[in-house]
N, C-alpha and C positions, 0 to 999 in steps of 0.2 A: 391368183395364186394357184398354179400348182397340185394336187390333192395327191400326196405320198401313198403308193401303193406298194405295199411289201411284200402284196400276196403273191408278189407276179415272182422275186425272188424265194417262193419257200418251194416250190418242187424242183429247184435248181439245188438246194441245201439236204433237203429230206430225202431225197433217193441215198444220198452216199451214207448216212446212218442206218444204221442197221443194230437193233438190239433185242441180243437173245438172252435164253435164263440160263446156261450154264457160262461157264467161264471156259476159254480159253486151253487145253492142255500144254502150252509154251509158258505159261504164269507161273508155276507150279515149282518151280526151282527155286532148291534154299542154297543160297550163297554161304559159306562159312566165314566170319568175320574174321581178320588178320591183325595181328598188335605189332607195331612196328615198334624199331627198338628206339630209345629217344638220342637224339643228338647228340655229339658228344665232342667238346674240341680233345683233340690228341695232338701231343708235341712231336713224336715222329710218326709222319708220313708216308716211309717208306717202302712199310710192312704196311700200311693200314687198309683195311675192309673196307666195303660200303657198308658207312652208314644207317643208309636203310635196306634192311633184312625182314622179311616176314619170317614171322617166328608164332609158331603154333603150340597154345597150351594146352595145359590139361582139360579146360573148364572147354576151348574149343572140340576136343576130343568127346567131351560128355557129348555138348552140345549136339552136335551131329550125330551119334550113334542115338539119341533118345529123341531126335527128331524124324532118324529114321524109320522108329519102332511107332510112330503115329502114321493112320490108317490114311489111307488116303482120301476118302469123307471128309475127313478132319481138315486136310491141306488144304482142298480143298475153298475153305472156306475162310482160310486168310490165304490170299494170294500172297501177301509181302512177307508172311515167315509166321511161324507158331509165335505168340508171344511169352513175352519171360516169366508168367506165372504156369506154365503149362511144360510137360519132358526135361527141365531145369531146376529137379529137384539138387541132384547132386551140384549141382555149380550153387545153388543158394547157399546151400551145405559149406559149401568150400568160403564161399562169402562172408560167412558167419562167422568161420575160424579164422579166417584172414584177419578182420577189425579186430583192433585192439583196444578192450576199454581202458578210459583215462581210471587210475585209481588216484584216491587224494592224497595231497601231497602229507609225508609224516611231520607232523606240526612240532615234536620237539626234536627235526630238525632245522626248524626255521631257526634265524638270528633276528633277535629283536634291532629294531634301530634305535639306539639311544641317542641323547646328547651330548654331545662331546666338553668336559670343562675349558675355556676359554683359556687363552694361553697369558702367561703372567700373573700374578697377587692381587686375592679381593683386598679393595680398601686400597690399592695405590694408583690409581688410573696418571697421576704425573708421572709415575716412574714405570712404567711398560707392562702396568696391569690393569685392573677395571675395577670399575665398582657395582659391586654384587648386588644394590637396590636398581639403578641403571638395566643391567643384564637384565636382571628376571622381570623386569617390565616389559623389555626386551620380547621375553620370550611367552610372555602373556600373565604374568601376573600380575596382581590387581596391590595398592599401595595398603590395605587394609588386611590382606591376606602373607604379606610380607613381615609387617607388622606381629600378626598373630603369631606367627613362625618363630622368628623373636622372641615375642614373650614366653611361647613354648619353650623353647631353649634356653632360656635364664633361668625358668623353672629348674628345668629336668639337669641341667648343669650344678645347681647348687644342692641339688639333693644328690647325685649321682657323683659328681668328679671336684676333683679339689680345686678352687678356681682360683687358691695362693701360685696352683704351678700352670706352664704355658702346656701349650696343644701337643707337642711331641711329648712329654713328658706324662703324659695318665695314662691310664690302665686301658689297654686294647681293649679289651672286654667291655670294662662300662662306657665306653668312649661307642661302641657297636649297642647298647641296651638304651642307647640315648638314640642312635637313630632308629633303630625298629622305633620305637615310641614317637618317633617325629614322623616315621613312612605309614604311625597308622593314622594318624590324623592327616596328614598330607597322601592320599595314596598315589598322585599326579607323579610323586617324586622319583617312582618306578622308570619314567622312560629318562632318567638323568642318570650318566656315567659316575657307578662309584657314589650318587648319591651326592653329588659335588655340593648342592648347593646347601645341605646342612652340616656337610663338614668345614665349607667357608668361613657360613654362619657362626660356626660350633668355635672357631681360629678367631673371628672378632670378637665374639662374645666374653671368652675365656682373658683375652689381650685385656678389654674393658675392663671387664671385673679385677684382673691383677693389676692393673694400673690405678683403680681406686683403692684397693687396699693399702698400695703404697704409697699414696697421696694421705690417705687416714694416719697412716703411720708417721709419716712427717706431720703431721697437725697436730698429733698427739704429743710429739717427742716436744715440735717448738712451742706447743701449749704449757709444758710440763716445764719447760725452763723458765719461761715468763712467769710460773705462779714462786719457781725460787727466787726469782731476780725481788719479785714484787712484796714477796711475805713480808711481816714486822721481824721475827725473827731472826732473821739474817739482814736486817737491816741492823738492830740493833745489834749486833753480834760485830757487824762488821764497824756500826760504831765504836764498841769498847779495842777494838785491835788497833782502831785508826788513832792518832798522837795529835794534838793542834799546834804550832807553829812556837808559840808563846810559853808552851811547857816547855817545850824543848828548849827554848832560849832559856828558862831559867834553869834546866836539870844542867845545861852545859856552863852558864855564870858560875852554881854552886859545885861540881867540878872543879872549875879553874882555881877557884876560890883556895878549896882544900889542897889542892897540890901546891899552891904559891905559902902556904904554913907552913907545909913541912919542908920545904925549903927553908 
């Protein structure tokens, strides 16, 4: 094999290098950067420019006259240009006033996202509405918390609003002192439209309740005839009015009787 000698190719290499300690005076030249304008489609043609235009700023103007004003020591010593923490005070300047900080957005212009009440009547889902235990399980509540809401509301209904009359019919007002009082034990009920799901609530509850009173009523009224129909009093009463068959044959004999004398 062979034995690779390299050294035979290195004064064939090493003559043509040649390295001194100053640089070069051809290196020394600062090129000024150019911003071309960006693309741009245009519908007539006709009249149309090129394109691309070199176009020189302000920040290029600094740039150059405060790289002229460094010494030549200095150039020196970056062959490829001053770098941008050095004669680039004014363009930093200008950089600074250019960004624009983000400020935050004003929060009571934000719109909350509520839920919207579902379209058609709680409590009819055959007839083109829904039912309101259904929905809010729906939408994440729990069968024990539905519940509670509930009993909330039969409360604060029989203390607050008349529950002989229906839901159109009471008082704006306490019909509004019922749900604050429901939105503070429930606070969830904030991202719900109008609060839908305890004025639903508030429309069954109220329907229930006047549909037992009026169920009471009639129990009462057919109770109340049963105890006339059944007293002794009016039994016997209706005894002494009532005639038996066999009187009356004989009150009508002694009748005929008397009118056939005075003949």
């Amino acid at each position: 094999m062979t034995r690779f000698r390299s050294h035979r190719h290195l004064p064939q290499i090493m003559h043509r290098i040649r390295f001194t300690k100053e640089l070069p005076q051809d290196l020394r030249s600062i090129i000024a950067r150019r911003r071309f304008k960006p693309l741009s489609v245009q519908a007539d043609t006709r009249g149309a420019k090129p394109l691309l235009e070199p176009q020189r700023t302000d920040d290029d103007d600094d740039t150059a006259t405060s790289n002229n004003n460094i010494p030549d020591s200095t150039l020196s010593n970056f062959p490829h240009g001053v770098p941008s923490g050095q004669g680039s005070t004014s363009r930093l300047g200008s950089r600074l006033v250019a960004v624009d900080t983000p400020t935050p957005p004003n929060r009571s212009s934000e719109t909350l996202i509520t839920i919207p009440k579902p379209a058609g009547e709680a409590g009819r889902p055959n007839a083109g509405g829904y039912s309101l235990e259904i929905k809010l399980k729906e939408l994440g509540w729990r069968s024990d918390e539905i519940e509670q809401m509930q009993k909330l509301l039969k409360s604060l209904c029989n203390v607050h609003l008349d529950t002989t009359l229906p839901y159109s019919e009471q008082d704006p007002d306490l019909k509004n002192i019922v749900v604050q009082k429901v939105k503070l034990t429930f606070p969830v009920l904030e991202a719900y439209s109008n609060t839908w799901p305890v004025t639903e609530m508030m429309k069954s509850v109220l329907k229930a309740a006047r549909d037992k009173s009026k169920r009471e009523k009639v129990q009462k009224a057919a109770s109340a005839n049963l105890q006339d129909i059944t007293s002794p009093s009016s039994t016997s009463k209706s005894r002494r009015h009532r005639t038996h068959p066999s009187c009356l044959a004989r009150s009508t004999s002694a009748t005929l009787s008397e009118e056939s004398s005075e003949l």
